[in-house]
N, C-alpha and C positions, 0 to 999 in steps of 0.2 A: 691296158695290159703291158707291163714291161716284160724286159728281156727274159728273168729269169722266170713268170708265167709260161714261155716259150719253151723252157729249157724242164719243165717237169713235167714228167709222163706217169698218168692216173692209172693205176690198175695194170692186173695180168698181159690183159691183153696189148695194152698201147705201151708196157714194157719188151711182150715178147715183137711186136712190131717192129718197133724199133732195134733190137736185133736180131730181126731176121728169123727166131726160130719160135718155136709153141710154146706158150703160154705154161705147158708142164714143163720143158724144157729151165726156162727162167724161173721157175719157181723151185727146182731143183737146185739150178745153179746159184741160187739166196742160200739155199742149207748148207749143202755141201761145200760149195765152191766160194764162199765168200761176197758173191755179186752184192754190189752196192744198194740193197732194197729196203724201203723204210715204212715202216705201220704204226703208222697214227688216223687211226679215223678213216682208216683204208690205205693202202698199198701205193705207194708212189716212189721214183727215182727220179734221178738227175741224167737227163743227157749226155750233158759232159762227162762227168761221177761215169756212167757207164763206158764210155766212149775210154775212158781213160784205163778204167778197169780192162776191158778188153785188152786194149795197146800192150799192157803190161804182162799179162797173161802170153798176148804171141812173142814179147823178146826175153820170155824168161828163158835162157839157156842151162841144159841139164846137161851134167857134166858125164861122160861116158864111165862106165861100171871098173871094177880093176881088171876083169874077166875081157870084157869087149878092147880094154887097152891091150891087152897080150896078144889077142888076136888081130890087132892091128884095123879093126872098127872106128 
């Protein structure tokens, strides 16, 4: 088994594991939200691929409205 064997997660469930929420959760966040999930011969991701996805997700900064700048928001 090399590294990257380690680094890929089978299925719904061993993806929602790995971060932390349900299995509907991740399989949502594949449609909607972009999450790095891949189907070939069944469902699998990449650790990292995840791990990174997330990272980038919490520093994306949203820049405040013209409305919230006026009010000093």
């Amino acid at each position: 088994m090399d590294s990257s064997d380690n680094d890929r997660l089978v299925g719904w469930k061993a993806i929602a594991a790995a971060m932390g929420r349900s299995p509907t959760c991740v399989r949502r966040w594949a449609l909607e939200k972009g999450m790095p999930v891949y189907k070939l011969g069944g469902v699998y991701a990449s650790r990292a691929e995840l791990e990174a996805w997330e990272r980038s997700r919490r520093t994306k900064v949203v820049a405040p409205t013209p409305a919230a700048k006026e009010k000093g928001e």
